[in-house]
Structure formats: structure tokens, C-alpha cells
LUMVO-525676 format. One record per residue (C-alpha): residue number from 1; x, y, z. Coordinates in pm, whole numbers, plus 50000, padded with zeros to 5 digits. Layout:
k NUM px X py Y pz Z;
...
% end
This chain:
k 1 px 75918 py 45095 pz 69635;
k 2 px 75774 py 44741 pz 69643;
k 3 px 75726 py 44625 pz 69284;
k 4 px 75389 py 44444 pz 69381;
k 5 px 75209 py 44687 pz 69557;
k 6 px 74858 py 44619 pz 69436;
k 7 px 74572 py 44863 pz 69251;
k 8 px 74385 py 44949 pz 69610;
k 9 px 74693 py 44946 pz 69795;
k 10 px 74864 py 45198 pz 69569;
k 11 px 74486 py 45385 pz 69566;
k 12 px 74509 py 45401 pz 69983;
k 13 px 74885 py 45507 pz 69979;
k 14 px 74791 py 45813 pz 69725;
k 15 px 74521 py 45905 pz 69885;
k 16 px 74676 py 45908 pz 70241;
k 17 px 74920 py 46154 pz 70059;
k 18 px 75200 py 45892 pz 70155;
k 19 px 75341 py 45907 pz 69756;
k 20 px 75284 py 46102 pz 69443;
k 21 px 75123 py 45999 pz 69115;
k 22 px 75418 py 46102 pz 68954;
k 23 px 75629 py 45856 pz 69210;
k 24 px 75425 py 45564 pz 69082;
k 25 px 75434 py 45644 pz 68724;
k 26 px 75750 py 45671 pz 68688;
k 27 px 75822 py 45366 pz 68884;
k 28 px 75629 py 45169 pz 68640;
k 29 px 75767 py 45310 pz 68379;
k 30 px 76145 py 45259 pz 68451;
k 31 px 76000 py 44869 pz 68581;
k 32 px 75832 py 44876 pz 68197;
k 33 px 76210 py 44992 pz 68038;
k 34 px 76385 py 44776 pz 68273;
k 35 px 76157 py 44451 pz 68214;
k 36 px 76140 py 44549 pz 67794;
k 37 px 76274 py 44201 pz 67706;
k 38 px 75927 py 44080 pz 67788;
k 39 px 75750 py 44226 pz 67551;
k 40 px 75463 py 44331 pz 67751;
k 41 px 75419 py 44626 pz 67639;
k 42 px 75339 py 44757 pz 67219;
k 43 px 75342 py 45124 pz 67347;
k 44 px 75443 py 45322 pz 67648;
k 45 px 75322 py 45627 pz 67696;
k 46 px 75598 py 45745 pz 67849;
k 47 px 75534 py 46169 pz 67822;
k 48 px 75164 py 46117 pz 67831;
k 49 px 75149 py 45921 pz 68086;
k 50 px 75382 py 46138 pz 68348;
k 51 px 75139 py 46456 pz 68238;
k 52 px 74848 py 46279 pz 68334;
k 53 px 75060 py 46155 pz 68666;
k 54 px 75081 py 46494 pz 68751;
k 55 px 74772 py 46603 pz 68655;
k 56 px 74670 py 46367 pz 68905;
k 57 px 74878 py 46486 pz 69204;
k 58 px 74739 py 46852 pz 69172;
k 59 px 74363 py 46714 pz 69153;
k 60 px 74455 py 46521 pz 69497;
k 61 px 74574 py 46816 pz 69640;
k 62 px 74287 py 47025 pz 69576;
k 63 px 74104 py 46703 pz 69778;
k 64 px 73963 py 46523 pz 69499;
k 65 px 73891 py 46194 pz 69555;
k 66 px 73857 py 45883 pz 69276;
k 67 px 73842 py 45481 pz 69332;
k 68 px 74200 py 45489 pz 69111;
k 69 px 74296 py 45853 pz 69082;
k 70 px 74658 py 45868 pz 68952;
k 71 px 74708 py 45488 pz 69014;
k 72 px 74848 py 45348 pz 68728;
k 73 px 74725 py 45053 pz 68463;
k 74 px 74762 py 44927 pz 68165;
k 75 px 74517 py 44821 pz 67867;
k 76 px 74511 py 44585 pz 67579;
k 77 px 74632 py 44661 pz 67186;
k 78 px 74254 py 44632 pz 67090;
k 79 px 74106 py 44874 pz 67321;
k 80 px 74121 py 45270 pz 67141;
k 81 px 74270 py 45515 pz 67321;
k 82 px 74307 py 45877 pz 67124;
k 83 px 74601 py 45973 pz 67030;
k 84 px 74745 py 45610 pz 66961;
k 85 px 74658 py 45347 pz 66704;
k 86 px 74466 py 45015 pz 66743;
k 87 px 74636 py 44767 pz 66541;
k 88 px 74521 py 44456 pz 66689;
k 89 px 74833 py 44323 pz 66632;
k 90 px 74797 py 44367 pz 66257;
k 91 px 75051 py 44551 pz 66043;
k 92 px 74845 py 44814 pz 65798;
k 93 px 74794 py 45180 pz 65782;
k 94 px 74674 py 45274 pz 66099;
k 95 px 74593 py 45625 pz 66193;
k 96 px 74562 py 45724 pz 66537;
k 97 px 74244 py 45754 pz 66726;
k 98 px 74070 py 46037 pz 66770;
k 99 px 73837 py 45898 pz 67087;
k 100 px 73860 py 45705 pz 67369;
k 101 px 73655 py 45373 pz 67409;
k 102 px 73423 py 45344 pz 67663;
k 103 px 73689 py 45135 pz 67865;
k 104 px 73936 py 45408 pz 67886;
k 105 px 73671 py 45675 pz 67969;
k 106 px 73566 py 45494 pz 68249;
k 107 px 73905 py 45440 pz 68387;
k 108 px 74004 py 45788 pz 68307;
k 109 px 73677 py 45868 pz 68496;
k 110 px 73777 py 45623 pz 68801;
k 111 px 74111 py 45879 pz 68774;
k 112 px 74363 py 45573 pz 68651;
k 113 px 74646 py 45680 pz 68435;
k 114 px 74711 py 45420 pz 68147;
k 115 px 75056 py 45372 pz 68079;
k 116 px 75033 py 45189 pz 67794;
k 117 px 74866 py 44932 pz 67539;
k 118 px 74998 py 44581 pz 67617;
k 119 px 75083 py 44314 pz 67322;
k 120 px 74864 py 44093 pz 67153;
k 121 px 74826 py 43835 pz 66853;
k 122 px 74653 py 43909 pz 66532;
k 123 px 74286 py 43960 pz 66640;
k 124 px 74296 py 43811 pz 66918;
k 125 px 74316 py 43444 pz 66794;
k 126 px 74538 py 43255 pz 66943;
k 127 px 74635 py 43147 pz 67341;
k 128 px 74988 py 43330 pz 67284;
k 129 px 75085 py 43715 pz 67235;
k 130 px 75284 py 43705 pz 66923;
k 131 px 75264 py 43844 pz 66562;
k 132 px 75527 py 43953 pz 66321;
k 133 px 75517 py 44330 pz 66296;
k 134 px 75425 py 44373 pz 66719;
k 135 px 75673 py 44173 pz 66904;
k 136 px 75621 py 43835 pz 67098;
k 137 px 75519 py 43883 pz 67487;
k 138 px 75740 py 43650 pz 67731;
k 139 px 75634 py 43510 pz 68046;
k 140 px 75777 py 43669 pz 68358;
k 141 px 75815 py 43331 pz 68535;
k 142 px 75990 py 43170 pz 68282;
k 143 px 76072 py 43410 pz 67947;
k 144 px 76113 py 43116 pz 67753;
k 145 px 75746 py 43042 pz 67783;
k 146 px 75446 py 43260 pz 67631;
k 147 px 75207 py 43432 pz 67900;
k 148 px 74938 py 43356 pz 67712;
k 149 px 74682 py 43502 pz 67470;
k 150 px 74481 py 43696 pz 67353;
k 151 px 74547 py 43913 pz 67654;
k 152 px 74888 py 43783 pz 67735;
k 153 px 75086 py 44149 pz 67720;
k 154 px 74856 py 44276 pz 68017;
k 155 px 74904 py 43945 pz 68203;
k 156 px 75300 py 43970 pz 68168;
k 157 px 75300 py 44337 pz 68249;
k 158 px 75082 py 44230 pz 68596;
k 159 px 75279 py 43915 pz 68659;
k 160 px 75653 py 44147 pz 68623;
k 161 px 75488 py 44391 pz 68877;
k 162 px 75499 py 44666 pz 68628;
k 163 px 75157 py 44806 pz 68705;
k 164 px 74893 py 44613 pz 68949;
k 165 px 74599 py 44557 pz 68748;
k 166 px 74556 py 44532 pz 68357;
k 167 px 74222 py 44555 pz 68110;
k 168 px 74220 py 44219 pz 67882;
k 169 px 73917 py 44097 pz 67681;
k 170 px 73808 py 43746 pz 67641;
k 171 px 73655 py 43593 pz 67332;
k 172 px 73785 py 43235 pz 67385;
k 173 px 73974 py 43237 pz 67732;
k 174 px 74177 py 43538 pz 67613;
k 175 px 74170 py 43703 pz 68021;
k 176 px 74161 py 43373 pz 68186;
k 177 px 74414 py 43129 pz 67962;
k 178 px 74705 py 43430 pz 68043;
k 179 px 74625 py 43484 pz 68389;
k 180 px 74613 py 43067 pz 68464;
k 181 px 75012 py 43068 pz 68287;
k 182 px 75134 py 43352 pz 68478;
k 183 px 74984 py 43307 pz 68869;
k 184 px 74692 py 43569 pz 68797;
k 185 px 74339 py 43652 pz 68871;
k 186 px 74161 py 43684 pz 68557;
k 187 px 73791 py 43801 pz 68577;
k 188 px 73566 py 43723 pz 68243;
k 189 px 73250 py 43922 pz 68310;
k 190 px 72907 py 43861 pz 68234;
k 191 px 72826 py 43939 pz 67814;
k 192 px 72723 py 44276 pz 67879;
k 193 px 72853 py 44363 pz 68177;
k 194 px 73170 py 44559 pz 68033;
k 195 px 73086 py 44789 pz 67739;
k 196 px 73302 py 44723 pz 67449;
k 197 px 73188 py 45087 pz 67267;
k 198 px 73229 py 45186 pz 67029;
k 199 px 73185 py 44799 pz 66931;
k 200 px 72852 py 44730 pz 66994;
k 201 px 72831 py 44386 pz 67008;
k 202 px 73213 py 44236 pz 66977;
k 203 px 73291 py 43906 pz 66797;
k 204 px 72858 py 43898 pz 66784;
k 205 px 72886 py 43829 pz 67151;
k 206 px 73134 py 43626 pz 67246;
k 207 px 73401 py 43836 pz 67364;
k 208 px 73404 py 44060 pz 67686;
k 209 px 73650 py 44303 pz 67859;
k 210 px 73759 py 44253 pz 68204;
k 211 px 74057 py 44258 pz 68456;
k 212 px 74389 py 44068 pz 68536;
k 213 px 74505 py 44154 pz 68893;
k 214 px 74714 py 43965 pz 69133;
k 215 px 74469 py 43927 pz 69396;
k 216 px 74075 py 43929 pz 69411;
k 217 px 74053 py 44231 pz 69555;
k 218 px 74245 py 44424 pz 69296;
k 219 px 74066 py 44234 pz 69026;
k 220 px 73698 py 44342 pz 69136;
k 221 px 73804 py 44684 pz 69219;
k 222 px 73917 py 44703 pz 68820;
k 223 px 73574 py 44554 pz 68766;
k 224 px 73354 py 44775 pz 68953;
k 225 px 73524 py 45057 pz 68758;
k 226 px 73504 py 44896 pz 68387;
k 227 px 73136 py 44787 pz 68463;
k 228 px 72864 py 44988 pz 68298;
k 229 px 72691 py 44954 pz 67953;
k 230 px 72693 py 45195 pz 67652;
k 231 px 72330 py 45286 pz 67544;
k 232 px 72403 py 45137 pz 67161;
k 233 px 72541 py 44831 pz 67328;
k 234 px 72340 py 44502 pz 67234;
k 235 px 72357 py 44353 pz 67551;
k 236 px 72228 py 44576 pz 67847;
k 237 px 72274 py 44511 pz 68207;
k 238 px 72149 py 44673 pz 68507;
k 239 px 72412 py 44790 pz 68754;
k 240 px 72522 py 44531 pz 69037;
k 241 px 72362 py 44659 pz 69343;
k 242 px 72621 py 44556 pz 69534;
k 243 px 73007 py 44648 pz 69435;
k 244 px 73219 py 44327 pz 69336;
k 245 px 73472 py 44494 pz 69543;
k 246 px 73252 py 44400 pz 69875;
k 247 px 73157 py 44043 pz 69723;
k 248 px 73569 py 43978 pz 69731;
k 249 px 73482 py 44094 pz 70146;
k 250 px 73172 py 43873 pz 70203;
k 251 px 73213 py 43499 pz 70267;
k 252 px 73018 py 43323 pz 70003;
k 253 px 72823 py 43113 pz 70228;
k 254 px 72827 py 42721 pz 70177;
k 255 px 72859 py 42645 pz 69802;
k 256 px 72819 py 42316 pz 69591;
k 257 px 73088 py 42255 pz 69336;
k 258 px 73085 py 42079 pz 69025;
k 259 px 73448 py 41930 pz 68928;
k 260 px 73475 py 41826 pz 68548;
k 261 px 73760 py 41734 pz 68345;
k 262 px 73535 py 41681 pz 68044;
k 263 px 73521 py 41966 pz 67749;
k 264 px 73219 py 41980 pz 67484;
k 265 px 73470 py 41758 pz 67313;
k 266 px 73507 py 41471 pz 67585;
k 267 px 73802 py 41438 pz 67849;
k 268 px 74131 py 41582 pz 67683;
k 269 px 74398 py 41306 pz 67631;
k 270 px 74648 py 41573 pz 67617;
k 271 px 74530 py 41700 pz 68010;
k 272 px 74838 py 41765 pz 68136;
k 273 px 74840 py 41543 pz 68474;
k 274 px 75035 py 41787 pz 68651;
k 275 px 74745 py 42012 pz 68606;
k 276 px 74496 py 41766 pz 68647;
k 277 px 74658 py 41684 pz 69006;
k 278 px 74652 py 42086 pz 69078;
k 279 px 74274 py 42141 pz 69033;
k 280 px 74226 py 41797 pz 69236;
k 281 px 74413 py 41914 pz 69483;
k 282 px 74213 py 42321 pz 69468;
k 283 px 73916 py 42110 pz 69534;
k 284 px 74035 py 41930 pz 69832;
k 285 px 74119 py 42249 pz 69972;
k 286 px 73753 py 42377 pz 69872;
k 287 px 73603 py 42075 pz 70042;
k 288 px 73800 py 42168 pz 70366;
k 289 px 73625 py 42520 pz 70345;
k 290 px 73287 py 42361 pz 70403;
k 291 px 73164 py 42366 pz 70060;
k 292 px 73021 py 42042 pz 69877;
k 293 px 73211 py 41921 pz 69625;
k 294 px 73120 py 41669 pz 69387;
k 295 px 73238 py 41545 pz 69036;
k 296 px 72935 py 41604 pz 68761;
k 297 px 72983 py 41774 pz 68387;
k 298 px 72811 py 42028 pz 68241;
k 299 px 72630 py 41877 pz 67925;
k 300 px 72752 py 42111 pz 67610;
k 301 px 72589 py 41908 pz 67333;
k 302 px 72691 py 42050 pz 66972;
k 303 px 72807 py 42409 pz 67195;
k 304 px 73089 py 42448 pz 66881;
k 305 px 72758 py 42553 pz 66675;
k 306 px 72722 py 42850 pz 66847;
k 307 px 73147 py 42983 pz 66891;
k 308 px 73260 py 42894 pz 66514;
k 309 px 73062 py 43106 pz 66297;
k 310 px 73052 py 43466 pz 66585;
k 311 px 73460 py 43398 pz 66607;
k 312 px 73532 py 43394 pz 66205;
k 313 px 73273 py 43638 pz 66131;
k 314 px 73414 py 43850 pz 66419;
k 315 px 73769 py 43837 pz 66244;
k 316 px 73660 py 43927 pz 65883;
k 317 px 73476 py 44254 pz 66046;
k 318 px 73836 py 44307 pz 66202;
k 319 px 73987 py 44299 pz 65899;
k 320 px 73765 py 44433 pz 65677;
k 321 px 73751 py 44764 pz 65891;
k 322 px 74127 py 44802 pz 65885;
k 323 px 74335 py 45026 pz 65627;
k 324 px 74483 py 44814 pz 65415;
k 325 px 74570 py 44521 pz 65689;
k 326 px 74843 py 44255 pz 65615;
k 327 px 74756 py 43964 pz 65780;
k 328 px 74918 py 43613 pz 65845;
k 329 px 74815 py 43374 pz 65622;
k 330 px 74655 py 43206 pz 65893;
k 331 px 74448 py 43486 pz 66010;
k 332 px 74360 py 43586 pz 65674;
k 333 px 74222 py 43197 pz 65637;
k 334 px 74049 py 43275 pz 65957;
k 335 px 73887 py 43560 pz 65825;
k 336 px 73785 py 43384 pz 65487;
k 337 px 73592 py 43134 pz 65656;
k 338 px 73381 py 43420 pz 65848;
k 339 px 73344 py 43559 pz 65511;
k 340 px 73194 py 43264 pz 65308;
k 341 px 73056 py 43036 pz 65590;
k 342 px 73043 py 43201 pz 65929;
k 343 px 72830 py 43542 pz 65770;
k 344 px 72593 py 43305 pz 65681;
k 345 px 72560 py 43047 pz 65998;
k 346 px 72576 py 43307 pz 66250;
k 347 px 72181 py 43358 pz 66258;
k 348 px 72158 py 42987 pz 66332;
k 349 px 72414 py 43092 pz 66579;
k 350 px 72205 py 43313 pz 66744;
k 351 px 71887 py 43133 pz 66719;
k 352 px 72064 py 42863 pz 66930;
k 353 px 72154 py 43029 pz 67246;
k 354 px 71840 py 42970 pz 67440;
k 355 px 71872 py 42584 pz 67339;
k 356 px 72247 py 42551 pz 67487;
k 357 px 72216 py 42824 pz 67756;
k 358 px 71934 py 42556 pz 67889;
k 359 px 72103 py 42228 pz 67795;
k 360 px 72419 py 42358 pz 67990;
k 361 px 72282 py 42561 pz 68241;
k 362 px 72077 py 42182 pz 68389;
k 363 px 72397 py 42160 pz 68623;
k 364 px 72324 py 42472 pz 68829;
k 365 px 72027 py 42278 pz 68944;
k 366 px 72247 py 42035 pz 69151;
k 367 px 72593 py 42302 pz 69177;
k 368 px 72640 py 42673 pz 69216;
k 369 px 72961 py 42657 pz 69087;
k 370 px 73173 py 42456 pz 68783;
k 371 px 73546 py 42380 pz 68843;
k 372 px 73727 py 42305 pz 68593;
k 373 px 74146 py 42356 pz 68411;
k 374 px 74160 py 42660 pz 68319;
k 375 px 74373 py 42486 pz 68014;
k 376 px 74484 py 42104 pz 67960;
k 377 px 74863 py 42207 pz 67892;
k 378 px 75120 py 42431 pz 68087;
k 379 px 75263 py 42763 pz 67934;
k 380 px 75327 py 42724 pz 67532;
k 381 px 75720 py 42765 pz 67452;
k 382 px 75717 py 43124 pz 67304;
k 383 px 75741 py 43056 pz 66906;
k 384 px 75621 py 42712 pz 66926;
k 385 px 75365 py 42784 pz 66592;
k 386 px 75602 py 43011 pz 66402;
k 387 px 75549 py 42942 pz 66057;
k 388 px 75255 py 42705 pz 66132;
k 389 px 74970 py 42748 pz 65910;
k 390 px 74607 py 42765 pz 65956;
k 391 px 74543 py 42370 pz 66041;
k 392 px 74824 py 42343 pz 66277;
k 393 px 74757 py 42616 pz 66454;
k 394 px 74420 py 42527 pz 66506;
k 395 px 74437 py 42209 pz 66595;
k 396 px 74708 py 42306 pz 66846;
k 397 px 74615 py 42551 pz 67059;
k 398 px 74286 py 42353 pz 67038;
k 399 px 74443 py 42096 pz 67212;
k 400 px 74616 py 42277 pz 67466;
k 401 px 74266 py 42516 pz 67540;
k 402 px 73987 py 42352 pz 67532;
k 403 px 73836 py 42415 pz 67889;
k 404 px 73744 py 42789 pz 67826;
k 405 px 73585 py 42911 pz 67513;
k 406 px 73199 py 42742 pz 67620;
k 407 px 73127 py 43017 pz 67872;
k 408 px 73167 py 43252 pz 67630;
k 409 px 72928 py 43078 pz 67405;
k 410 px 72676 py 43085 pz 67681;
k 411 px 72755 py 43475 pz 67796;
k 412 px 72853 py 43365 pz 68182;
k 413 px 73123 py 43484 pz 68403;
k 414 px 73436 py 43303 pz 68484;
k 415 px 73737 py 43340 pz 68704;
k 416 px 74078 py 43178 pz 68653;
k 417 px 74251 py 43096 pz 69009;
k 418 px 74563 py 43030 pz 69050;
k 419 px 74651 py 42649 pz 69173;
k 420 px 74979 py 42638 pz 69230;
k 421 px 75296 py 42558 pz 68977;
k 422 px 75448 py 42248 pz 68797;
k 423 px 75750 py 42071 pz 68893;
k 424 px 75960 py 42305 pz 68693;
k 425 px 75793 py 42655 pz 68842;
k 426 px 75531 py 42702 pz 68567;
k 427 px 75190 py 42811 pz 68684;
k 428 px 74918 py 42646 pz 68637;
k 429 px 74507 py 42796 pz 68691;
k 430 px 74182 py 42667 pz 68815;
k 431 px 73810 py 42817 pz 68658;
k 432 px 73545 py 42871 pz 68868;
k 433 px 73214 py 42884 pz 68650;
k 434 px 72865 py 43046 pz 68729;
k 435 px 72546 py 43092 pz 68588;
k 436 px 72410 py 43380 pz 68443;
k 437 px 72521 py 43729 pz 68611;
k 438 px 72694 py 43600 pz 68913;
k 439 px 73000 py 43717 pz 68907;
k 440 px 72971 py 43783 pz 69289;
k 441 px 72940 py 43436 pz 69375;
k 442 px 73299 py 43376 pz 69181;
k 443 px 73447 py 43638 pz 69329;
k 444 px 73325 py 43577 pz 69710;
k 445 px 73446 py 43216 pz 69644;
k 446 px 73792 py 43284 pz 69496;
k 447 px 73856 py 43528 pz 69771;
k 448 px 73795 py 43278 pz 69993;
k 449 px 74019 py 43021 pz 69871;
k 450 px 74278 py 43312 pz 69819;
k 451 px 74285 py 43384 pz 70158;
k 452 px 74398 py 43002 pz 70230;
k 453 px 74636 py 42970 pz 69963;
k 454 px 74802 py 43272 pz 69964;
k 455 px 74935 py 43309 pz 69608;
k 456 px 74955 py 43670 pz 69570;
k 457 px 75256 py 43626 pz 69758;
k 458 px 75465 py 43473 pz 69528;
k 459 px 75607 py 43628 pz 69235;
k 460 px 75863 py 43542 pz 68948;
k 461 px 76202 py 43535 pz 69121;
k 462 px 76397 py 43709 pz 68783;
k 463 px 76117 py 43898 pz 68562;
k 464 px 76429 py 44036 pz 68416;
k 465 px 76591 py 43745 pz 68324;
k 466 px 76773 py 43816 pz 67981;
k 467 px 76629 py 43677 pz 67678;
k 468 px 76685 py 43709 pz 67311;
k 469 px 76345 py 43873 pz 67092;
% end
């Protein structure tokens, strides 16, 4: 069985009754056992999951019918799923969960079996997938090298061809910094577009769940399934009238792109030029497609205002809903700050999303689309802030993602594309940026550009590779 059959090829095949459920479960489970030095993976659900596989099978022969009925995927460690714990990456005493979040009910409801809850850092705070009692997630195109974070497990267990599509949420970059360092498609939704029930309003707004797929197809399939909003949510969004599944189908028309290199912090002098060269190069290739492309920044202004006190406020609620959590130091520093200065600012916060939402949003006057790195550095070496405390590890991952955590200040979609690899086979991603609720725009675009560039067609050489944990 090809290892990277995608999510609607795999959908077709099972429901053209040309392979079971159980054949693909099981496949990505032995890929999952086989691939374990990777890390992708905190739990495998290995007797649930083949239940539910054939469970599955003997709906489809009765002639059910679902968008991903007995397909299987995978979900990040902060997502509840009953009968398993949600850690977050922090060590404590967790009980299982007794319900599903709305995530998982609407995949179970799109028919998807979830094989298991990919790794993560503490609270989703840093650009790798490591933490002391949960493992460290390698990259499957060089194991040496972190896929990423926050979402970097479900990016690895994509990128290895365990399973063809994986849920990640984004608070900071946390879907689109993995799926730029592993050659993925890495959708961050519009705020509100994915419920994150039974949190109501996650990190106070800033962080959204979405999917990591290898194409754009796969990737706005996942999304048409996820989308839908809880009625306690805070932010409440009609439903697209037209599936992102036909955007990725529909040519998006003549577009005008922005290209910046500048952050709300000026232009990075740690941009790698390898990447820098990469996006130039994504935009030559966009400017052959017809499209107008044209250097111009977006104009953040003070945008750090409005991420700072939502992120360490968001990380104290973590905490201080946990059972007796044992934190890093420098998550627990994290956390403090929320406690004594971002509780307090995070009104102000609020009260200044209009204000940069309009100061920002003055370049979709002249563009209908921002590209920009997806990060200024290539893949982090896996350990590379062991031991580091708060300041360092701030300051460094800082550095090396800068390009991403705006749009979630501001609520808009994003999409991470891949543009091609450094000298030594390391990927490297594009973002394409929109305004408010157009996802479909992104989508149509990337698809586009996918069809020219082809990178769903290349895929680690030796996922396996052996490495030490």
C-alpha cells in the first residue's frame, strides 16, 4: 500500500469498496510502530482504533456514506478525546476524559477514525514538540531536526506518511511553523471558524484549530469537516456557502500580492537567505501565473500589545485548570506573567483589536493577498533549548519565528506553502495571508501554485532513519 495515499484518495478507494477500514488502520498503525523513533505520536490507540476500523467497514457495507468514513487521522495532545488524557504536554495527575471535544465529534461525525494524539510542548509555547515527561517529536526529513511546534507531532506523523491529514491548532504559527519545516500544507482558519469546545474562547482568541495535509485538497477537505461553531463559542461564524474543498477546484481569478520580509519588529537580521531566496523565487513563479505581484508591508504598529497579555493569560488558565501540573520552569514563568500582568492588560488587549485590525488591514486596499516566510530560520536542531530558561527561550524562538504570530492577533486565515528545500534537504514554507474570512481565496491560490510546483510529490527519502530519543 502506498504510504502517501492522501485523506480523499483513501476516502474514494473505501468507498469504491477497493480496501477495508481495517486495511488502512492497521497500515498506519504498523507505519506509526515502525516510524516510533520520531516521536510523533504521545498515544496510539492501537485496540480502539482497529474497533472503530471495523466499525467502519460494516457501516460501508450496509451503504453508508461519510466525507471520511473509516479513513484514518490523527489529532493533537490538547484536543480531548474520552477515554484518554489531555496533558498538554504537562506531567500532573491527569484523569481521562469523559467527552469528546467538539473537534473529535465532528470528525467522528465526518466517520474518521483517530488513531492517536500526536506530541506537543508544554502548552503549546514553543516552535518545537518537546517536553520532559512526553517525548521530543523528530522531523521525518531529517530526525536530527525538530518538525516544529506547537503542532509539530501531527506535522511529523503527516510528513512520515503515517496517516494523510492531521488536526493542529495555532496560537502563534503552531499549524503553519511545522508544516513550513516538514514540506506541508498547514491551514490556520479564520478565529471562529473551528470550534475549540469545550474552550470557549482559547488563549482569549488567539489560537485556532485547523489541518496539516500534504496537498490542498486534503487540507480543505479536513477543513470543511472541522468547520462549524459551538453555540457557547465567543466567536460565531456563519457556514461557508461554498465548501473549501471546491475553492482548492476553482482558479482564484487574477490576484494582487503583497511580498514583505518585514515583521511588526522590522526586517529580521537573522532571515535565513536561503529562505529569503525560496519565497523570492514562490513569487516569481506567482507572477508567471498572471497574478500582480508587488513588494509593500503590512503596517503592524505596537501589534505585540494585543498577543502578549491573551498568550500568558492563556497559559496560567492552562495551568491553573490542571491537577496538580509540574511545569518547566520556563513555562511556569510563562504562566506567572499571565498571572500578575497579562490578567490585567488583556482588556486593553481586547479593546485594541478594531485599532490594529484597521491599521493592518490598509494593505488589502492595494493586495488581496500577503506573502511572506513562513519563519526566518530553517528546522531547529531537536534539543537546541534543553535546559534554556525562560529569556533564552524567548528570545530564541523569537528570532527564528517572527513572521507568524500577527495574524493571529488580528483573527485572519493563513496558509503555509511549501517553497522548496535548502541546500542540505531541509524544507522551507511560504504564507499566504488574507483578510478577514477568506480562507477560500488562500486556498484557490495555493492550489494553484501547487499544481505548478508539484510538492506533494516528494517525500522524506528515510522517515525511518534510526535515531537515538
Amino acid at each position: 500500500m502506498d504510504d502517501f495515499l492522501g485523506l480523499a484518495d483513501q476516502a474514494a478507494l473505501l468507498a469504491d469498496g477497493e480496501v477495508s477500514s481495517r486495511e488502512l488502520v492497521e497500515h498506519a498503525l504498523a507505519r506509526a510502530d515502525a516510524l516510533d523513533s520520531l516521536d510523533a505520536f504521545r498515544v496510539v490507540r492501537y485496540e480502539a482504533a482497529l474497533k472503530e476500523a471495523d466499525e467502519a467497514d460494516r457501516r460501508m457495507a450496509a451503504g453508508e456514506w461519510l466525507p471520511l468514513l473509516g479513513v484514518p487521522v490523527a489529532i493533537k495532545d490538547d484536543t480531548d478525546l474520552a477515554g484518554e488524557t489531555t496533558p498538554f504536554a504537562v506531567l500532573g495527575d491527569h484523569r481521562p476524559k469523559t467527552t469528546d471535544a467538539e473537534i473529535v465529534r465532528k470528525l467522528r461525525e465526518a466517520g474518521a477514525v483517530i488513531i492517536g494524539k500526536t506530541t506537543t510542548c508544554e502548552i503549546g509555547l514553543w516552535p518545537f514538540s518537546e517536553s520532559p515527561g512526553f517525548g521530543r517529536a523528530r522531523n521525518p526529513w531529517n530526525p536530527a531536526r525538530t518538525p516544529g511546534g506547537s503542532s509539530g507531532g501531527s506535522a511529523a506523523a503527516v510528513a512520515a506518511g503515517i496517516v494523510p491529514a492531521a488536526v493542529g491548532s495555532d496560537g502563534a504559527g503552531s499549524i503553519r511553523i511545522p508544516a513550513a519545516w516538514t514540506n506541508l500544507v498547514g491551514i490556520k482558519p479564520q478565529r471562529g471558524r473551528v470550534s475549540g469546545y469545550p474552550h470557549t474562547d482559547p488563549f482569549n482568541g488567539i489560537t485556532v484549530w485547523g489541518p496539516l495535509a500534504r496537498t490542498v485538497g486534503d487540507a480543505a477537505l479536513l477543513l470543511d469537516v472541522l468547520t462549524g461553531s459551538h453555540p457557547d463559542d465567543a466567536y460565531q461564524l456563519d457556514h461557508p456557502v461554498t465548501p473549501f474543498a471546491t475553492a482548492a477546484e476553482t482558479a482564484p481569478g487574477r490576484l494582487r500580492i503583497a511580498v514583505s520580509f518585514r515583521t511588526a519588529f522590522g526586517v529580521p537580521s537573522r532571515l535565513d537567505p536561503e529562505i529569503r531566496l525560496a519565497v523570492e523565487r514562490v513569487a516569481r513563479r506567482l507572477t508567471a501565473l498572471g497574478h500582480k505581484v508587488f513588494p509593500a508591508d503590512p503596517d503592524y504598529g505596537p501589534i505585540f500589545m494585543g498577543l502578549v497579555p491573551r498568550g500568558t493569560t492563556g497559559v496560567a488558565d492552562w495551568l491553573d485548570g490542571m491537577p496538580n501540573p509540574r511545569p518547566e520552569p520556563r513555562t511556569e514563568v510563562e504562566a506567572r506573567i499571565g498571572r500578575i500582568a497579562g490578567r490585567r492588560l488583556l482588556p486593553l488587549a481586547r479593546r485594541l483589536d478594531p485599532y490594529f485590525r484597521r491599521r493592518v488591514g490598509r494593505i488589502f486596499q492595494t493586495a488581496d493577498v500577503v506573502l511572506t516566510p513562513t519563519t526566518a530560520q530553517l528546522p531547529l536542531e531537536v534539543g537546541a533549548f534543553d535546559g534554556a530558561g525562560y529569556q533564552r527561550t524567548q528570545s530564541g524562538v523569537a528570532a527564528a519565528c517572527p513572521y507568524a504570530w500577527t495574524w493571529n492577533v488580528l483573527g485572519w486565515p493563513g496558509v503555509n506553502v511549501p517553497a522548496g528545500f535548502s541546500r542540505d534537504g531541509l524544507p522551507i514554507g511560504a504564507q499566504l495571508l488574507g483578510h478577514d474570512s477568506d480562507e477560500a481565496t488562500l486556498i484557490s491560490l495555493a492550489a494553484q501554485l501547487e499544481a505548478v510546483e508539484g510538492w506533494a510529490d516528494r517525500h522524506p527519502a528515510e522517515p525511518a532513519a534510526a535515531v537515538s530519543r
